[in-house]
C-alpha positions, 0 to 999 in steps of 0.5 A: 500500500505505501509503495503504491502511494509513493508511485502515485505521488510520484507519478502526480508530481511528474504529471504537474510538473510545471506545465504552463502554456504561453499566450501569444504576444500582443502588440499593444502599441507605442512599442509595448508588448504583452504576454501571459503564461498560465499554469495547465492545471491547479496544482501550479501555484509557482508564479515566480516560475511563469514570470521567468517563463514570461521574461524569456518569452519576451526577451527572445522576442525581443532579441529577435526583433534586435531590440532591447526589453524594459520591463513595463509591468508584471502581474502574477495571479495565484490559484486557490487550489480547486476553485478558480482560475488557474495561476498565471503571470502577466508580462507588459513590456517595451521593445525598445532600440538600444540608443532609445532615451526611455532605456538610459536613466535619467538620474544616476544614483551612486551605488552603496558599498556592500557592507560584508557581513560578518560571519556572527550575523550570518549564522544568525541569517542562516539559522532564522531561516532554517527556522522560517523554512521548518514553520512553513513546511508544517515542522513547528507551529508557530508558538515553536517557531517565535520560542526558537527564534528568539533563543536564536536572537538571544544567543547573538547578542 
């Protein structure tokens, strides 16, 4: 019986793997361009996943057009599992010349210097987040996750 449950979460997760289906590009004028990819069936919930998918969408067809892509807008619509639309990402953006002036800032803000950090505050990173990513997987509930963290913060000070 446990065998049979392995292959058939095995086999669902093979089946929704990512699958995701790209609108074609329209051209909304101005040189502006949009593109939506949605999810193919409910068990996609990753929009950050279509949003790359989008991106390479557009910048390929920008490539192909020998223009430069800006990124307009970019709107992600998660699903409620079962119930609703499937997930999608929206992509509105520019085809742009290289030497166009809307590609070039106009204001030219100095970089900050990366401060490094040391590496106290970076097993007190690592160590938050270990603890982040157990509440979300259902590990520690929530009164668990605030006790850890704060033995955590108050082994940095």
């Amino acid at each position: 019986m446990r065998r049979c449950l392995l292959v058939l979460a095995a086999l669902i997760t093979a089946v929704c793997a990512w699958a995701s289906d790209a609108s074609p590009i329209v051209n909304l004028g101005d040189n502006t361009y949009r593109i939506t990819v949605k999810a193919t069936h409910k068990f996609t919930r990753n929009t950050e996943k279509l949003k790359d998918q989008a991106m390479a969408a557009a910048t390929q067809f920008c490539a192909k057009e020998g223009r430069q892509l800006k990124v307009v807008s970019v709107t992600a619509d998660k699903s409620n599992y079962l119930v609703g639309a499937f997930a999608q990402t929206t992509l509105t953006f520019k085809a742009l010349a290289a030497d166009d002036p809307e590609l070039v800032s106009t204001a030219v803000v100095p970089a900050k210097p990366a401060v490094a950090a040391s590496p106290a505050t970076e097993q007190l990173y690592a160590d938050l987040l270990r603890l982040d990513d157990l509440r979300k997987k259902g590990i520690l509930n929530d009164a668990e996750f605030e006790a850890e963290k704060q033995k955590v913060l108050a082994r940095s000070k």
